[in-house]
C-alpha positions, 0 to 999 in steps of 0.5 A: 500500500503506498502512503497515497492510499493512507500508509504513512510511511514513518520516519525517524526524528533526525535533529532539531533546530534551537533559536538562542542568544546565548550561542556559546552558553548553549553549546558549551553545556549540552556538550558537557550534559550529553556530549554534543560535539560541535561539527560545524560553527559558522558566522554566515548569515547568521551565527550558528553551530551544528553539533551531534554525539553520534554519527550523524553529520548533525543531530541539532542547530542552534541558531542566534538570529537577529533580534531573538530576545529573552522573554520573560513569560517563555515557562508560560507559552506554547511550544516545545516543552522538553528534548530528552535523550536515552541511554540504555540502562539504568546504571549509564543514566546514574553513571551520568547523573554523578558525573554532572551533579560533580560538575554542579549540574542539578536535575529539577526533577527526578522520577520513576514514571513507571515506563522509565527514570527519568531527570530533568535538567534546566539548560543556560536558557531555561529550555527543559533537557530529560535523560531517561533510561527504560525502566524494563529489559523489554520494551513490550514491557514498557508499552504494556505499562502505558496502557496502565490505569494508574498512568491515566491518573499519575503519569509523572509516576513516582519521585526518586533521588538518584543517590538512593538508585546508585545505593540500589544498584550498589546492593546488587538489586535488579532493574526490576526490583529497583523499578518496583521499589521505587514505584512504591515510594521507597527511593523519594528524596527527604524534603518537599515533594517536587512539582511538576510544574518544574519541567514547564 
């Protein structure tokens, strides 16, 4: 059947685009946060540097067009609200967390949100960056925990800090175990919980 008769053929998200006024700012923390390597810089027309941390000649652009401004009521407008990159298992996104935290980059949420951990990050321009991890070894798995009620009710799923993962992980717990000890509140950080509204 060919896409005229209504099949779409599907395809993959290549890269993004990002307006910024902070060019340098910008490249210069996603490099540090999930290794993006600039591999072009130009100043014609306008500045902007293409960068990627795979072998794609590009996975994103940021762009300083003219006349871009900060906005102070940004957290409140339509658009994109988050870009988010997968590692494959639990123990690179912890592995990942440490070494950021060490660098004093702080997540405004972590979470088990039930298909996968999940943290997000604030970049130099407010714009909000998820690292997550599947939470299950089979991806059935993780569709399968979609289609589950209290999904519908709570997709945010269950706060969690990530030292108590790394302990977790340290004890020799299994992803599984983990992932359902964390569902069950046993990893929440002390203090407040956190609002979702800190993504936004």
């Amino acid at each position: 059947m060919s896409e005229a008769n209504g099949h779409v053929i599907k395809p993959r998200l290549h890269h993004w685009g990002m307006r910024t006024t902070k060019l340098d700012e910008m490249v210069e923390w996603y490099g540090k946060v999930v290794g993006l390597e600039v591999v072009l810089s130009s100043a014609q027309p306008v500045p902007v540097a293409f960068v990627t941390n795979d072998e794609q000649h590009h996975r994103g652009g940021f762009f300083r067009f003219p006349g871009v401004v900060d906005h102070p009521q940004r957290g409140s407008m339509p658009g994109v609200n988050h870009l988010a990159w997968e590692y494959d298992t639990l123990g690179d996104l912890l592995d990942s967390w440490q070494r950021l935290k060490d660098m004093g980059i702080e997540p405004v949420l972590s979470t088990d949100h039930g298909p996968s951990f999940a943290l997000y990050y604030k970049d130099p321009e407010n714009n909000t960056v998820e690292l997550l991890c599947a939470a299950y070894d089979d991806l059935a798995k993780v569709r399968e925990h979609m289609q589950r009620p209290d999904m519908v009710q709570n997709p945010m799923g269950r706060p969690v800090d990530p030292a108590k993962l790394i302990a977790a992980r340290e004890q020799g717990l299994s992803l599984a175990e983990i992932h359902e000890r964390a569902l069950a509140g046993e990893y929440v950080a002390a203090g407040p919980p956190p609002s979702p509204a800190a993504i936004a």
